[in-house]
N, CA, C and O atoms as a GROMACS GRO file, in nm:
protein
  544
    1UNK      N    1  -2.514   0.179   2.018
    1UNK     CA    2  -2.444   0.232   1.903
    1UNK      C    3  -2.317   0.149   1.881
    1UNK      O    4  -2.249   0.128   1.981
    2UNK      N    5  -2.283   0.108   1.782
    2UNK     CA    6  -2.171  -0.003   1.716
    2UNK      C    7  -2.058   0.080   1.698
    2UNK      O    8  -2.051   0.186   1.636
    3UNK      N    9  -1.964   0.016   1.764
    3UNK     CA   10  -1.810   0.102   1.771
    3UNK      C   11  -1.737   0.086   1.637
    3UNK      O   12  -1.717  -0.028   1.595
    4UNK      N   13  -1.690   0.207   1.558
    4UNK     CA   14  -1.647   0.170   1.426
    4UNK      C   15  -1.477   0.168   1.462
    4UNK      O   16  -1.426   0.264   1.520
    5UNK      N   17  -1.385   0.033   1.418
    5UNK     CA   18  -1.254   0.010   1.456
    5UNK      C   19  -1.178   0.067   1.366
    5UNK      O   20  -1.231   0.044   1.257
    6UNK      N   21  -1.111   0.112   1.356
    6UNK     CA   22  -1.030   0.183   1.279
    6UNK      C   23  -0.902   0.041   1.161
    6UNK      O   24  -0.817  -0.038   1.202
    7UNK      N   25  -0.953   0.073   1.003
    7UNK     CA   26  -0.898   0.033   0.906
    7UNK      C   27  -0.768  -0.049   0.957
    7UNK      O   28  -0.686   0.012   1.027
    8UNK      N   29  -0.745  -0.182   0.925
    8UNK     CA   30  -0.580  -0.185   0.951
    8UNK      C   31  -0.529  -0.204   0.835
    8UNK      O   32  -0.583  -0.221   0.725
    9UNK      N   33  -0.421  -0.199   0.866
    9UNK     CA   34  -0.275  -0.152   0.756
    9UNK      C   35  -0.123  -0.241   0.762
    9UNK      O   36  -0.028  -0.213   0.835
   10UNK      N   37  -0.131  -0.342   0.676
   10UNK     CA   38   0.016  -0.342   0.642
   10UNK      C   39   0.082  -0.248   0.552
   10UNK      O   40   0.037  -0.144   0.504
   11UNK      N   41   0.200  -0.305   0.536
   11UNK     CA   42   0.316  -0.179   0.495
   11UNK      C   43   0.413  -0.255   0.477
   11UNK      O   44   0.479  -0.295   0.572
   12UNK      N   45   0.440  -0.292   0.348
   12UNK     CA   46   0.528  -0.407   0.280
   12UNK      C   47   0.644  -0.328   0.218
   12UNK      O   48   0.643  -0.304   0.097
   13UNK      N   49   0.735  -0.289   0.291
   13UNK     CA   50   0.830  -0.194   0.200
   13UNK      C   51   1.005  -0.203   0.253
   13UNK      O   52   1.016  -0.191   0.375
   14UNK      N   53   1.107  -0.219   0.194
   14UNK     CA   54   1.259  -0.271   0.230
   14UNK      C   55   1.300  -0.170   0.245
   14UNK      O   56   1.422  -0.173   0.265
   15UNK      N   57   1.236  -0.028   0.246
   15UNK     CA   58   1.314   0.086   0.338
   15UNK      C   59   1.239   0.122   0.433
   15UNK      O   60   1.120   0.153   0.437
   16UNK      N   61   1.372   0.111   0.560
   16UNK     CA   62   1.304   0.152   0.705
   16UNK      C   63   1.222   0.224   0.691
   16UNK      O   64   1.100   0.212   0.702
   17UNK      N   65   1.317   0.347   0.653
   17UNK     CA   66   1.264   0.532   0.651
   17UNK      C   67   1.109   0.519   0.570
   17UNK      O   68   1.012   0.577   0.619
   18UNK      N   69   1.098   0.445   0.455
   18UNK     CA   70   0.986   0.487   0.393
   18UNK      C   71   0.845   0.444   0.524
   18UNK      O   72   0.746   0.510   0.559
   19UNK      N   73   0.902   0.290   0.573
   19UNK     CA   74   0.766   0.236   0.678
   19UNK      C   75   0.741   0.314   0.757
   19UNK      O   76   0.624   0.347   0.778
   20UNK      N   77   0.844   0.365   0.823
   20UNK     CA   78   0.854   0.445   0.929
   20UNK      C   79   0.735   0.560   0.901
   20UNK      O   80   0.635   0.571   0.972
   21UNK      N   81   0.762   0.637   0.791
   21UNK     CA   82   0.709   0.725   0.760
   21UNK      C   83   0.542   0.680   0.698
   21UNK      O   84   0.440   0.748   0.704
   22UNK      N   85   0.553   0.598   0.663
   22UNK     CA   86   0.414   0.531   0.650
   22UNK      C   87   0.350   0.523   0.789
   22UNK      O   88   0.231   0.552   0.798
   23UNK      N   89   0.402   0.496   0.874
   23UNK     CA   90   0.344   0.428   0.998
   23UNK      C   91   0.277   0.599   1.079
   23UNK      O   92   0.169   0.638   1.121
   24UNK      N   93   0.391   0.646   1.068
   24UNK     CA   94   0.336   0.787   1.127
   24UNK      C   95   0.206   0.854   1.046
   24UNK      O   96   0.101   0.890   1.098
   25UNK      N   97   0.241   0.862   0.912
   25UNK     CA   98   0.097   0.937   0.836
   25UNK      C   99  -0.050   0.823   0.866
   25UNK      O  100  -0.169   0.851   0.862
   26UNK      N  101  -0.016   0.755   0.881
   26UNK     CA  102  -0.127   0.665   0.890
   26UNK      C  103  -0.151   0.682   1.004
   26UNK      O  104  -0.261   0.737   1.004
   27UNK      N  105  -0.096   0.663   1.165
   27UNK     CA  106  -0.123   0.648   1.302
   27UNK      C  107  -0.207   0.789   1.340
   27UNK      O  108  -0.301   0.805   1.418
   28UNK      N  109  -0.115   0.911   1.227
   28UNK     CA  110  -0.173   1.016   1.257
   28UNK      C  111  -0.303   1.041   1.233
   28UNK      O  112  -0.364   1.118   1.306
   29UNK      N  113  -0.364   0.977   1.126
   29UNK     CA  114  -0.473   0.970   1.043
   29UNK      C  115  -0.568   0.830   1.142
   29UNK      O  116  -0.666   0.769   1.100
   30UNK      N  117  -0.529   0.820   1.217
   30UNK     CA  118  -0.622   0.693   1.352
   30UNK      C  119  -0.618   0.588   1.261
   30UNK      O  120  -0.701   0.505   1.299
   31UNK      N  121  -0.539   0.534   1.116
   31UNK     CA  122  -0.559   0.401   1.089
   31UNK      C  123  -0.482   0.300   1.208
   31UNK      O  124  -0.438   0.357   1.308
   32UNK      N  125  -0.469   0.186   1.199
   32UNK     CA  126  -0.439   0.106   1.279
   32UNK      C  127  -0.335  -0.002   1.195
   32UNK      O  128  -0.360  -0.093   1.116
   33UNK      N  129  -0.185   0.061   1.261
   33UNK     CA  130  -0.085  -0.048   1.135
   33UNK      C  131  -0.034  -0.115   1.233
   33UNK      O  132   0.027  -0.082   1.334
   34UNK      N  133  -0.102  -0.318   1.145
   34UNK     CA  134  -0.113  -0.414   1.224
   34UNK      C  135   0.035  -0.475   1.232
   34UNK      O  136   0.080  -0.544   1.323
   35UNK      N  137   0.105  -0.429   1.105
   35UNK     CA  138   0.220  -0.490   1.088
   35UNK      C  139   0.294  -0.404   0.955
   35UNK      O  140   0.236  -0.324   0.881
   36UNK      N  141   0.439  -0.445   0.948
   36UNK     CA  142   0.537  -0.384   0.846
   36UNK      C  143   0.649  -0.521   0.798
   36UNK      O  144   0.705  -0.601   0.874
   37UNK      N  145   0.655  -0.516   0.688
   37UNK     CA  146   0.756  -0.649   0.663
   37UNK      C  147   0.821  -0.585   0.585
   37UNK      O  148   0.765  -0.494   0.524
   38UNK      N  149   0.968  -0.617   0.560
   38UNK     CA  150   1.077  -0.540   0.443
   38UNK      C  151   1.074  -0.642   0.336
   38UNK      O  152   1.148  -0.607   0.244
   39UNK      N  153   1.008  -0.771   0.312
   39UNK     CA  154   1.045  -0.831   0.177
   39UNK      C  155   0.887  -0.916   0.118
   39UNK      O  156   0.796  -0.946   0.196
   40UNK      N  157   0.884  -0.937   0.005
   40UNK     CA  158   0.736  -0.925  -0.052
   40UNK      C  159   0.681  -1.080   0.027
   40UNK      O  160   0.573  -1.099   0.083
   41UNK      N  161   0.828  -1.206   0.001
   41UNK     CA  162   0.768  -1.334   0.105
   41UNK      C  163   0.694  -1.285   0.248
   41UNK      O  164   0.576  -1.314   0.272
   42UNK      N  165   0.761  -1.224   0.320
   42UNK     CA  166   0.743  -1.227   0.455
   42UNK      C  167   0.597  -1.144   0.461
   42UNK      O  168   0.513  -1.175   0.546
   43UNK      N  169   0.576  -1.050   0.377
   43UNK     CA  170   0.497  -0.942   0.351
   43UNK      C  171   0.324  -0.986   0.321
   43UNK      O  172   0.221  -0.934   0.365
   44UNK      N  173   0.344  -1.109   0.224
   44UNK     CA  174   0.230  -1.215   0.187
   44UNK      C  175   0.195  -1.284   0.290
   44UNK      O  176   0.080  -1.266   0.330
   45UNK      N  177   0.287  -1.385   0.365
   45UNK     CA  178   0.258  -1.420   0.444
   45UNK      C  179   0.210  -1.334   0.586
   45UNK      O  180   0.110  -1.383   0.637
   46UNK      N  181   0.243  -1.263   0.628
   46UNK     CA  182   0.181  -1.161   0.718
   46UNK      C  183   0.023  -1.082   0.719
   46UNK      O  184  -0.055  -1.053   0.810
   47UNK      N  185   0.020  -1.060   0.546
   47UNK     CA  186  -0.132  -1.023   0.499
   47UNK      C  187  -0.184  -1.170   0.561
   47UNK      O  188  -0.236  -1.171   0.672
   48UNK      N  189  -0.172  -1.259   0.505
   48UNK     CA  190  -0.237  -1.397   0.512
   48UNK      C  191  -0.355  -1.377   0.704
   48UNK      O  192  -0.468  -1.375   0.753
   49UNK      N  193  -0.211  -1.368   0.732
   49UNK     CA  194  -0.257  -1.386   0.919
   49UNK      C  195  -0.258  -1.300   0.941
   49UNK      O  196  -0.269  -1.301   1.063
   50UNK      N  197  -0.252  -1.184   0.902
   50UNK     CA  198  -0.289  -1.017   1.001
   50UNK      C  199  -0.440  -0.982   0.928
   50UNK      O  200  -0.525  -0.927   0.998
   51UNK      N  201  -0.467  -1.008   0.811
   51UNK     CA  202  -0.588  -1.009   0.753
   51UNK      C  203  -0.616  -0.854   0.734
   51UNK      O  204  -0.718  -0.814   0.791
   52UNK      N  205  -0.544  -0.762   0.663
   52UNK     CA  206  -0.541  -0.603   0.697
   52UNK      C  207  -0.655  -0.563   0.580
   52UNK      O  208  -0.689  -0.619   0.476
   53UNK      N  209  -0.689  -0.460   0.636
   53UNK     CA  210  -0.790  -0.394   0.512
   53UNK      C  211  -0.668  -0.312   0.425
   53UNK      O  212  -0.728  -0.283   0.322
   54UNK      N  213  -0.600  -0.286   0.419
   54UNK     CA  214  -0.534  -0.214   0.345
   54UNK      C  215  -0.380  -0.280   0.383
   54UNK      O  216  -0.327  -0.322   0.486
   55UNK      N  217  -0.329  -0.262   0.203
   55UNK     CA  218  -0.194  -0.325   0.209
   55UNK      C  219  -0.130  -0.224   0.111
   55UNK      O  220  -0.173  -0.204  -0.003
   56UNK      N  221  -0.021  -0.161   0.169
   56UNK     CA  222   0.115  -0.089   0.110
   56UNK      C  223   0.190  -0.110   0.069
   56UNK      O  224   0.290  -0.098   0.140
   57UNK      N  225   0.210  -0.154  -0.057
   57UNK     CA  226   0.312  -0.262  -0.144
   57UNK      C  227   0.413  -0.196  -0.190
   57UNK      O  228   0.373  -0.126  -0.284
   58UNK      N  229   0.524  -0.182  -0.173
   58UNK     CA  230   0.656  -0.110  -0.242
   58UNK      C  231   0.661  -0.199  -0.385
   58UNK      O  232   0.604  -0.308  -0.389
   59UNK      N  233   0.715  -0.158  -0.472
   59UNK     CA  234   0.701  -0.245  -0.603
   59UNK      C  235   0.870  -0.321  -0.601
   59UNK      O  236   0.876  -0.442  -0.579
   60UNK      N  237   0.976  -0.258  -0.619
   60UNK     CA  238   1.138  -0.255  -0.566
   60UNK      C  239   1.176  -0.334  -0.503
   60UNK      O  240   1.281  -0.284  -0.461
   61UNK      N  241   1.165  -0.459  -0.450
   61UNK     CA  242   1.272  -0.520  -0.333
   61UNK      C  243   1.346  -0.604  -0.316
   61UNK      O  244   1.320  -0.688  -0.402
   62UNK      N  245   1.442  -0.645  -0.245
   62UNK     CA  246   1.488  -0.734  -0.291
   62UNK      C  247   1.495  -0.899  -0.241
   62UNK      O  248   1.472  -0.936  -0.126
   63UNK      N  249   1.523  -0.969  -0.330
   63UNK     CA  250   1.431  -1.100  -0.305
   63UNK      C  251   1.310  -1.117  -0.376
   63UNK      O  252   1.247  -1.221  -0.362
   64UNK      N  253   1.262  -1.010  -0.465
   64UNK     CA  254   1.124  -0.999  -0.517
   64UNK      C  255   1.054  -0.930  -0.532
   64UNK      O  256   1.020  -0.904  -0.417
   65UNK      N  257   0.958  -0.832  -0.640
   65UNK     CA  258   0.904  -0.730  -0.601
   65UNK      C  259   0.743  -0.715  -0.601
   65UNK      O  260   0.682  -0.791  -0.676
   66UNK      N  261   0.700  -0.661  -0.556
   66UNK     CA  262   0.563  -0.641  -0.502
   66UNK      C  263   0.457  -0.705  -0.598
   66UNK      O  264   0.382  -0.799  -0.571
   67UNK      N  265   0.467  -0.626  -0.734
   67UNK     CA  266   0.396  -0.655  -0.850
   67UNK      C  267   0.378  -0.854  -0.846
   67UNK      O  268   0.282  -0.920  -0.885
   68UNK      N  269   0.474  -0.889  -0.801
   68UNK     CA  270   0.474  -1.035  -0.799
   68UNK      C  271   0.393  -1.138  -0.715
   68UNK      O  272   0.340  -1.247  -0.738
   69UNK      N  273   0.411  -1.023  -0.567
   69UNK     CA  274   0.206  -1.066  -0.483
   69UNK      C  275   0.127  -1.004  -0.501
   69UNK      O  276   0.048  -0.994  -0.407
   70UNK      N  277   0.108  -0.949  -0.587
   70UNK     CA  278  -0.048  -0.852  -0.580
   70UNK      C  279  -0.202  -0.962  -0.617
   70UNK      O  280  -0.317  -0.964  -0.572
   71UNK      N  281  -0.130  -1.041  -0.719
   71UNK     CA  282  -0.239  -1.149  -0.745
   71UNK      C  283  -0.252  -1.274  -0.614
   71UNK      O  284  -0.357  -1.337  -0.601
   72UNK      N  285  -0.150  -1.295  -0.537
   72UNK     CA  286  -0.219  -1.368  -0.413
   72UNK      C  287  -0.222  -1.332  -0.313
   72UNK      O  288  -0.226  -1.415  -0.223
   73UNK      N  289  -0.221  -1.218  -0.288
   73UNK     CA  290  -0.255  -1.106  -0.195
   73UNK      C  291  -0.408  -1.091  -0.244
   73UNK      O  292  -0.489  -1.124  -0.158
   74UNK      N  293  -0.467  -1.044  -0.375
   74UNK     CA  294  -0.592  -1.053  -0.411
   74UNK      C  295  -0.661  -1.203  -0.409
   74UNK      O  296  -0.780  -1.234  -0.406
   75UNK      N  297  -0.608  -1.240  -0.410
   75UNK     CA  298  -0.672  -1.389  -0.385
   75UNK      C  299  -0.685  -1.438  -0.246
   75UNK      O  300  -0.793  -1.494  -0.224
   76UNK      N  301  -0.597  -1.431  -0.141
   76UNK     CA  302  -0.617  -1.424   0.001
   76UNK      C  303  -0.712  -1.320   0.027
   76UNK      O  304  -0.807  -1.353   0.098
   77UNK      N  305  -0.709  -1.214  -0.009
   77UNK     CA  306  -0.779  -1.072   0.118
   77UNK      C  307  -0.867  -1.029  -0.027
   77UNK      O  308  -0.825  -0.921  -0.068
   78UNK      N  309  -0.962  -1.079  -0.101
   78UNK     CA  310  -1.058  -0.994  -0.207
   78UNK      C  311  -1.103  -0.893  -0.199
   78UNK      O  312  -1.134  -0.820  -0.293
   79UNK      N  313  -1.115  -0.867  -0.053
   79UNK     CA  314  -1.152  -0.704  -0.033
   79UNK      C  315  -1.055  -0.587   0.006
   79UNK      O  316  -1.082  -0.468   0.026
   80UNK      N  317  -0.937  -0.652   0.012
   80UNK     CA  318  -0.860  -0.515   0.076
   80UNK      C  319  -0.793  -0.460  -0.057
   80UNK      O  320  -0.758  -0.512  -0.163
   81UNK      N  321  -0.791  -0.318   0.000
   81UNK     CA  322  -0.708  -0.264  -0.102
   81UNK      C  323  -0.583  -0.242  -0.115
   81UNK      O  324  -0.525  -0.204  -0.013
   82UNK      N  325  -0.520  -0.255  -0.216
   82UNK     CA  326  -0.393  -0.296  -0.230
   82UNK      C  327  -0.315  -0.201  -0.284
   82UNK      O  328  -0.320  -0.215  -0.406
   83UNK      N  329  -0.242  -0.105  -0.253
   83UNK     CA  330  -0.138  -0.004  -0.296
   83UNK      C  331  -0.008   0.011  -0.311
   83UNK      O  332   0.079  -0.009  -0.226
   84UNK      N  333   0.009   0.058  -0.459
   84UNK     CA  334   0.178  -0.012  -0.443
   84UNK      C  335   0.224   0.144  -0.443
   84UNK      O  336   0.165   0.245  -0.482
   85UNK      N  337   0.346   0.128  -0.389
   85UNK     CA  338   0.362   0.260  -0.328
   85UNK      C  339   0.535   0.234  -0.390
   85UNK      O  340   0.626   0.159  -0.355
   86UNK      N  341   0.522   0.334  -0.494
   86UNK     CA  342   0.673   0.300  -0.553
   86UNK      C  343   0.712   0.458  -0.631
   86UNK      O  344   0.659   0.569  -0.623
   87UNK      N  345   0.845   0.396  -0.717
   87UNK     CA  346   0.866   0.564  -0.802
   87UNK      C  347   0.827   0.548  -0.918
   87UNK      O  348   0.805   0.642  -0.994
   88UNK      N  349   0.811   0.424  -0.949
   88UNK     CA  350   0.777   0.378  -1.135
   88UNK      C  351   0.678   0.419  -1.160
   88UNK      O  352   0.596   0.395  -1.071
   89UNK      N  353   0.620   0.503  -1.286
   89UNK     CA  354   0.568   0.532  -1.309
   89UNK      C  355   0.496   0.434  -1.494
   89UNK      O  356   0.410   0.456  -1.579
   90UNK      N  357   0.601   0.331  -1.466
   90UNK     CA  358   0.559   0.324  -1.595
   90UNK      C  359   0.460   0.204  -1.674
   90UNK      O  360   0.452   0.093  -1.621
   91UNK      N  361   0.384   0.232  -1.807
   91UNK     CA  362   0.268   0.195  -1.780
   91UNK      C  363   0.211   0.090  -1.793
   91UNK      O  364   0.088   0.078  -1.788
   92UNK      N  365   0.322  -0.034  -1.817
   92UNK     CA  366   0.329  -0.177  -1.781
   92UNK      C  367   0.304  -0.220  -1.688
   92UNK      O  368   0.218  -0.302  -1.652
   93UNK      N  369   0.433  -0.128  -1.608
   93UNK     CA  370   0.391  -0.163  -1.426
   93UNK      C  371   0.234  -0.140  -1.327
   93UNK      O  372   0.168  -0.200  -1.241
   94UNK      N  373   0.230  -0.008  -1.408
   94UNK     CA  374   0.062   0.013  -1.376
   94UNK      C  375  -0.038  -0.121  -1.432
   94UNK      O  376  -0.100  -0.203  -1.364
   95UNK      N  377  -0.029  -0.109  -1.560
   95UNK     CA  378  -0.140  -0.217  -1.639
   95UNK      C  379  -0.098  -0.366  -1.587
   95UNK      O  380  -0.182  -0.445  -1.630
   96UNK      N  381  -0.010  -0.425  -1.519
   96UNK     CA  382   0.034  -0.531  -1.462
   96UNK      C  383  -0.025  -0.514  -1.297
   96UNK      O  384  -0.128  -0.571  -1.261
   97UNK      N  385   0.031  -0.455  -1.235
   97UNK     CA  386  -0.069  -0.443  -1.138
   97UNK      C  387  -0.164  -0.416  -1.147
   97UNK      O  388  -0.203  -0.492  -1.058
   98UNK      N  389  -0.285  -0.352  -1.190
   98UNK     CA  390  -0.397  -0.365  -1.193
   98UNK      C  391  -0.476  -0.445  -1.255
   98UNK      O  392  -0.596  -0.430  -1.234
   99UNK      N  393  -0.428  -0.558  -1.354
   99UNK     CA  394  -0.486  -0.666  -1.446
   99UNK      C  395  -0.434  -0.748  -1.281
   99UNK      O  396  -0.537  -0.776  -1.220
  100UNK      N  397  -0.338  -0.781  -1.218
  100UNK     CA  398  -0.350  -0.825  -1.088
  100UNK      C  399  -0.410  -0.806  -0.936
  100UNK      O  400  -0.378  -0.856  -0.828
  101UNK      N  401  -0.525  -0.700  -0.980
  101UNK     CA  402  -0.553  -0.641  -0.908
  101UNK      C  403  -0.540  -0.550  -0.777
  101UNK      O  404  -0.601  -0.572  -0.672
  102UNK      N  405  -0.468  -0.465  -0.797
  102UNK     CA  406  -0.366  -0.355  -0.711
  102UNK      C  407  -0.486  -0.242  -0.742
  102UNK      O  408  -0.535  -0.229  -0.855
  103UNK      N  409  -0.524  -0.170  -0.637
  103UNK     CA  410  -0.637  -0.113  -0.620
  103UNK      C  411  -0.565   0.085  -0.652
  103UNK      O  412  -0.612   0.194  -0.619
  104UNK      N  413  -0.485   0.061  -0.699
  104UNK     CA  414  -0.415   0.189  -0.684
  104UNK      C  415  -0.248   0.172  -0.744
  104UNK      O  416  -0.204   0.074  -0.804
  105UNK      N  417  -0.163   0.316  -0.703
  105UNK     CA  418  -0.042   0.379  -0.688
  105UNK      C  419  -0.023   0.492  -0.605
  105UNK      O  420  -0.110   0.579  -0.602
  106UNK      N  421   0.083   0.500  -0.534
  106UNK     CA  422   0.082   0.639  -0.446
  106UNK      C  423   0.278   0.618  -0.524
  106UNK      O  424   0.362   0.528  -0.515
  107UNK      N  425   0.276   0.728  -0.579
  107UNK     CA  426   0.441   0.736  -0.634
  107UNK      C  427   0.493   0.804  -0.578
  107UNK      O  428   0.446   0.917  -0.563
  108UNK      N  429   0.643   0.761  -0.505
  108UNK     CA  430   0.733   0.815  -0.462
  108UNK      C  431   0.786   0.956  -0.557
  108UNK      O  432   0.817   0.950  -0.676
  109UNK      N  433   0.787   1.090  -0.468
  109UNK     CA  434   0.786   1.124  -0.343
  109UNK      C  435   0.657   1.080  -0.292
  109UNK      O  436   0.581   1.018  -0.367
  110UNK      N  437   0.614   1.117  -0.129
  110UNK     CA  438   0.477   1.118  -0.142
  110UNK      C  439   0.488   1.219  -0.014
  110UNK      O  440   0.594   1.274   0.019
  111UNK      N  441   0.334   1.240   0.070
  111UNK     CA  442   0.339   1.357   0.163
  111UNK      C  443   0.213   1.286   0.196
  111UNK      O  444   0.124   1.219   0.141
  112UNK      N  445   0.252   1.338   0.325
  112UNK     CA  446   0.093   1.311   0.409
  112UNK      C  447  -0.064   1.330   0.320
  112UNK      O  448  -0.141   1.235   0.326
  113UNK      N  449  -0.095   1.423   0.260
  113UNK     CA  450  -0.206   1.441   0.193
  113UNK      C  451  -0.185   1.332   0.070
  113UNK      O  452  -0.210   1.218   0.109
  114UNK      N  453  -0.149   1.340  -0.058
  114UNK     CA  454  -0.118   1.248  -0.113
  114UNK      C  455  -0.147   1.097  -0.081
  114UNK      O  456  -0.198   1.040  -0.178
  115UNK      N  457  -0.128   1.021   0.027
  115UNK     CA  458  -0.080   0.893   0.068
  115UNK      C  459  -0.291   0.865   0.115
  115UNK      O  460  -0.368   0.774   0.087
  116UNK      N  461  -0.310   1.006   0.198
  116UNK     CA  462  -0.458   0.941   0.293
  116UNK      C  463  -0.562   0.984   0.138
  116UNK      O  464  -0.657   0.910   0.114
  117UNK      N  465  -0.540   1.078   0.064
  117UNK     CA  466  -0.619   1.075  -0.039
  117UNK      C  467  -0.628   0.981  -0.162
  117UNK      O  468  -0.720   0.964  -0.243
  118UNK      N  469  -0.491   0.920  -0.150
  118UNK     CA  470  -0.538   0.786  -0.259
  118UNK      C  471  -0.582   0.675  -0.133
  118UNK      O  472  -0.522   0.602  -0.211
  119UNK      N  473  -0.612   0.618  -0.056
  119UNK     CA  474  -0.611   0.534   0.018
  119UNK      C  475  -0.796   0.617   0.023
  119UNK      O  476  -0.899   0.550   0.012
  120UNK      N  477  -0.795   0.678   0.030
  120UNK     CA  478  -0.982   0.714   0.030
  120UNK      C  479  -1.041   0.705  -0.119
  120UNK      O  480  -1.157   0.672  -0.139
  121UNK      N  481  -0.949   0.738  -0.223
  121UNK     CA  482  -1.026   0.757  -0.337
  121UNK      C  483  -1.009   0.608  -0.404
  121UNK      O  484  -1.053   0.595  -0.518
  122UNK      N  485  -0.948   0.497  -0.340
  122UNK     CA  486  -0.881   0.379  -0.416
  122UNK      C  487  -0.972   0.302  -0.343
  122UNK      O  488  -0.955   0.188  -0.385
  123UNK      N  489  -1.064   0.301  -0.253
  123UNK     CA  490  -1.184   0.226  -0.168
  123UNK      C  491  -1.267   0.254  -0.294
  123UNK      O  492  -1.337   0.154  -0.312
  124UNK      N  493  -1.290   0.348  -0.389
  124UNK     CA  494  -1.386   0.347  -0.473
  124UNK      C  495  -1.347   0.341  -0.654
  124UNK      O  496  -1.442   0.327  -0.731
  125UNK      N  497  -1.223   0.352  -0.704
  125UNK     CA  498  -1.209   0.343  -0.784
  125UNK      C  499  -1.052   0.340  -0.805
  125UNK      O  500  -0.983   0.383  -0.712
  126UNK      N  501  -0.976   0.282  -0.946
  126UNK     CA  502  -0.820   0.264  -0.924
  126UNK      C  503  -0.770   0.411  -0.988
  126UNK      O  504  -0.794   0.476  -1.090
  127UNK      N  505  -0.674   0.428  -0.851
  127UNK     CA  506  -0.603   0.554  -0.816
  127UNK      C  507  -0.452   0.563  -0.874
  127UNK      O  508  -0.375   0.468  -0.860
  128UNK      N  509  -0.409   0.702  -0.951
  128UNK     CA  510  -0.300   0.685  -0.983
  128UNK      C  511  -0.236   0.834  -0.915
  128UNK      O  512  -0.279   0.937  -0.969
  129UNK      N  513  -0.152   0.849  -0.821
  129UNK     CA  514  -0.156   0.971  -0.750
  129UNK      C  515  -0.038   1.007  -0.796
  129UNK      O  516   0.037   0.910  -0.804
  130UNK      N  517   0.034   1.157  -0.847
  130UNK     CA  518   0.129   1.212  -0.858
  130UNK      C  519   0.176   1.215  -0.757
  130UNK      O  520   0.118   1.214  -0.649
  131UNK      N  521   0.349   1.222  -0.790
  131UNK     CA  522   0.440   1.239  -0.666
  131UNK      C  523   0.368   1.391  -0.626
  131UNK      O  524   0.295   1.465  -0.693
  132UNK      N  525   0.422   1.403  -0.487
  132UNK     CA  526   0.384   1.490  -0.383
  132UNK      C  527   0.528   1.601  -0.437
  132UNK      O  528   0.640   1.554  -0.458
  133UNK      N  529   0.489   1.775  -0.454
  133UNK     CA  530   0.548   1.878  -0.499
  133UNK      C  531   0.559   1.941  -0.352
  133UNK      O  532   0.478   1.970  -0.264
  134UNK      N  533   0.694   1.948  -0.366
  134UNK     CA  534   0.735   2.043  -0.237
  134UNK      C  535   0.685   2.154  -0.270
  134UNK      O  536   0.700   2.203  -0.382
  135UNK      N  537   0.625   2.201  -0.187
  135UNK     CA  538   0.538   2.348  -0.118
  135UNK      C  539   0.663   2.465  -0.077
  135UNK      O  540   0.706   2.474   0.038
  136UNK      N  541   0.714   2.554  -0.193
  136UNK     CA  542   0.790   2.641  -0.210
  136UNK      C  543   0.812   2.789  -0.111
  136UNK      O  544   0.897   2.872  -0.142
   0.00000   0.00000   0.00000
């Protein structure tokens, strides 16, 4: 019987707190995060050589923002999916990343459910997930 390895994961984002918190919903969820970079250069280059099935793109950063590798990020890794994980909602930024091929959005806020349900529903079609509503 063939051992199935668990998904890996970068996490391209210039706030600690947000990776951090990426790293936990994901670890919790048995993905496997190969790496985290705070700026979109270092972030490309890392996809390049970590080769991740899944990439977490903050759109925001500085030095450059995400939307700006999504097309050679899709051109290095054709199969991984690519999520930009930001607060913009707006629909340039969407129609720009996805004419660059960005396999998704998970918009800030976000919450554990939120984050693993676009990352399952964005393996099959492009995902646009509402911020995550605090539970009153």
């Amino acid at each position: 019987m063939a051992t199935v390895l668990p998904l890996r994961v970068l996490i391209i984002d210039d706030n600690e707190l947000t990776r951090s918190l990426l790293q936990l919903i994901l670890r919790g969820a048995k993905y496997n995060v190969v790496g985290d970079a705070a700026d979109a250069k270092s972030g490309l280059s890392m996809a390049k050589s970590l080769h991740p099935d899944i990439i977490l793109l903050d759109n925001n950063m500085p030095g450059g923002n995400g939307i700006d590798i999504v097309k050679p990020l899709r051109q290095a890794l054709p199969k991984a999916v690519i999520l930009m994980v930001t607060t913009s909602s707006e629909q340039e930024v969407i129609k720009a990343a996805m004419v660059d091929g960005a396999s998704g959005f998970v918009l800030k806020p976000f919450n554990t459910q939120s984050v693993l349900n676009t990352i399952s529903e964005s393996s099959r079609h492009f995902v646009l997930a509402n911020p995550a509503v605090p539970i009153a």
